[in-house]
N, C-alpha and C positions, 0 to 999 in steps of 0.2 A: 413665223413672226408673232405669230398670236402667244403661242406655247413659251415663247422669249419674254412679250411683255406681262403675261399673267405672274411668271416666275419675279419680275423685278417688280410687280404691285405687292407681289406677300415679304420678298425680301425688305421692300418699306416698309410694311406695317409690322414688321418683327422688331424692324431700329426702331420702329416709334414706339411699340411697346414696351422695349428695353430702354429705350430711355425714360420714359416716362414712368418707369418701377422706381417708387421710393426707395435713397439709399440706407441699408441698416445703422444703425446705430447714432444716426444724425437727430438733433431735437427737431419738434414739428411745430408749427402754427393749428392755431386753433381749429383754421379747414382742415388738419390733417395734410397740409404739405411737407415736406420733410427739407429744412431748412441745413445744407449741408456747409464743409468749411467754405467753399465757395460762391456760398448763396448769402443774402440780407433780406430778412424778412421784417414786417413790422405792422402796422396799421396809421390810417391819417385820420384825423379828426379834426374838427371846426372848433375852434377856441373859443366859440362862443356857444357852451352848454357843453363842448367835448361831443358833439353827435359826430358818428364814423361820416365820412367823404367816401359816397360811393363812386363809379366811374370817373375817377381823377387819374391823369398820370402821372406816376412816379419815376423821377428820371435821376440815373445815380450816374456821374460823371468823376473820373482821373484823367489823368495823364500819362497815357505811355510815350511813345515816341511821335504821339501825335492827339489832342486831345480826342478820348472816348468817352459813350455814353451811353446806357443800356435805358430800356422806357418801357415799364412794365403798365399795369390798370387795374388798380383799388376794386374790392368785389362789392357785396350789398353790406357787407359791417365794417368797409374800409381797411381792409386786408389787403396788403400784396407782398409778393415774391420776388426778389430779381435772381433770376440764376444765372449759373455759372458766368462769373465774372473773371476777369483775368486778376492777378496779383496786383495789388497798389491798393493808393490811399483813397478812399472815395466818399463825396458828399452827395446827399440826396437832398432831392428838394420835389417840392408838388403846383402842378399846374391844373387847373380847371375850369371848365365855365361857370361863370359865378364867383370867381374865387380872385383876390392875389395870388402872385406868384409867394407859394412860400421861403420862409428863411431856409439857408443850407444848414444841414445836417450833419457831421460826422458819422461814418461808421463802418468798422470793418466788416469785412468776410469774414460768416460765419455769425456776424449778430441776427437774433431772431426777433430782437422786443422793441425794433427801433419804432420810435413814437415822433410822427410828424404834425405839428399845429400849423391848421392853415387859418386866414378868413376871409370874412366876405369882401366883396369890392367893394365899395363906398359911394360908388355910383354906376349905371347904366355905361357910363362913356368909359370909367376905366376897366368892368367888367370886359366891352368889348375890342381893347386894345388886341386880343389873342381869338379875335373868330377869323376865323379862314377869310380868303381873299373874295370868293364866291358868295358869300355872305352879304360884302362889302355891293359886291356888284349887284345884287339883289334891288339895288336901292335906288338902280339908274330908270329916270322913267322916259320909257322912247318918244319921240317925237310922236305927236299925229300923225294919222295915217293917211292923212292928204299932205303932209308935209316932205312924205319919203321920196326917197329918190326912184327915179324909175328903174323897175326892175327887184323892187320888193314890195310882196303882194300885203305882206302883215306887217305888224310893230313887233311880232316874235323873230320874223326870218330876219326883221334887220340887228335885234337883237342879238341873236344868235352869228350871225357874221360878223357883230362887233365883238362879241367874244371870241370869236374862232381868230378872227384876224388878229387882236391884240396878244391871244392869250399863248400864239406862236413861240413868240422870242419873248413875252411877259408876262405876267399873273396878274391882269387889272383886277384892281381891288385889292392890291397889296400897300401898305404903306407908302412905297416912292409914288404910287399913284393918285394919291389922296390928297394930295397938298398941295396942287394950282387952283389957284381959283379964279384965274385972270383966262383969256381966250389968248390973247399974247403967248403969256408959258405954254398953254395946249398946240400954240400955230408953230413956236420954235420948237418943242418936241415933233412936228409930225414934220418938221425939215432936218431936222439930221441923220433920218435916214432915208434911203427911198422905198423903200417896203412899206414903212410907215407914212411916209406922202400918199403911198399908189390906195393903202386900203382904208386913209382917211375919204379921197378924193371920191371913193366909189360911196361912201357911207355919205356924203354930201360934205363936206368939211366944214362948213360955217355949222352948218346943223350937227353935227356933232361935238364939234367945240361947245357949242349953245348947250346941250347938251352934258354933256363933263362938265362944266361949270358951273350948271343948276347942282347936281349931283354933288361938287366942292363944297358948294357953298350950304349944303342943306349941312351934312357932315359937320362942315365948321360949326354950325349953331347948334352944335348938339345932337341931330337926329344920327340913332346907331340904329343896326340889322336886329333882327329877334335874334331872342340867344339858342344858339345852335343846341340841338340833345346829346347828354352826355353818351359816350359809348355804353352800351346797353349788351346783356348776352353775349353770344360766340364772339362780338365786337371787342371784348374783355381778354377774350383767349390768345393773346398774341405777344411778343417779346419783340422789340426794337432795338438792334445796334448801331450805333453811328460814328462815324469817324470821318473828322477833318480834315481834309486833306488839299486845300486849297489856302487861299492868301486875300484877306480883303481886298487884295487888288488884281484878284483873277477874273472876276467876270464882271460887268458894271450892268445894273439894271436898267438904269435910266440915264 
């Protein structure tokens, strides 16, 4: 067994090495990547001075038989790669913290110079339209610790089961979550389901509504999460595919 899985450790690192061999005769980018017919290479820059956009993602999207979309990460001079992409027409665009979403892009397979202008957000609150849902949640402040229910010792454990319990079938601190601001909307949300009655009920339920609606209401008046770090290091070394494969009216969140 052992003798088995050493043999398929080297046979991985042989594919990784063979693939990761620049192909001949393809043009390169400036790091020296080798930007083949089915690669788009280019760099992003801030339209405000042209400085490179470091740790942004680059996301090139077609349409085959289903919308696709690859998501590579801008290096320290705002370089990136996407490779091997399938056949079709594709636009890229850039997302980052701190940034608008930029305009789309044109460009085929095999272009090497494509030039992406992003800029800044215009404010705090549209900046963090794009930080993660955990961010969001960051911002919930737990009740007193004489206020909890019994059977949690801290303001962390209750915290932490109010994540765990919501974060089952939901992502609190995602957009559908962020827009009651009334204890009403939060009491009819925890009656349509009973999972959501049973793991309000244990959290206190009025205290937790009380709760989510300080949290609404801060959000509403402008208070956003600190901005997340952009991906940094090996965090850079990675390639995303994604495809659609569902219907807006496949899963309902809320």
């Amino acid at each position: 067994m052992r003798g088995m899985t050493r043999a398929m450790m080297w046979s991985l690192v042989a594919l990784i090495c063979f693939i990761s061999r620049p192909a001949a005769g393809g043009p390169q980018t400036a790091s020296g990547a080798t930007v083949d017919k089915n690669c788009i290479g280019g760099v992003v820059v801030n339209s405000n001075g042209a400085k490179p956009e470091a740790g942004v993602w680059v996301i090139a999207e077609t349409k085959l038989q289903v919308p696709f979309r690859k998501i590579v990460v801008t290096d320290d001079q705002g370089r990136f790669l996407v490779p091997d992409l399938p056949d079709g027409s594709y636009e890229l665009w850039v997302r980052g913290y701190g940034l608008k979403d930029s305009e789309r892009v044109p460009a085929a397979r095999g272009a090497d110079k494509v030039k992406i202008q992003v800029a800044n957000a215009a404010t705090p609150q549209e900046a963090a339209k794009i930080y993660p849902a955990s961010y969001w949640t960051s911002m919930i402040h737990p009740p007193a610790k004489e206020e909890l229910p019994a059977g949690y010792a801290s303001q962390e454990q209750w915290l932490a089961a109010l994540r765990g319990g919501c974060n089952q079938c939901h992502q609190l601190g995602m957009l559908a979550t962020r827009k009651h601001t009334d204890v009403d909307d939060w009491d009819g949300i925890f009656q349509r389901n009973q999972g959501m009655g049973q793991a309000a009920t244990r959290l206190g339920k009025e205290l937790l509504e009380k709760t989510l609606v300080d949290w609404e209401l801060r959000m509403k008046a402008g208070e956003v999460p600190p901005m997340p770090p952009r991906p940094a290091g090996i965090e850079r070394n990675f390639v995303v595919s994604q495809w659609d494969w569902g219907t807006r009216e496949s899963f309902s969140m809320m």
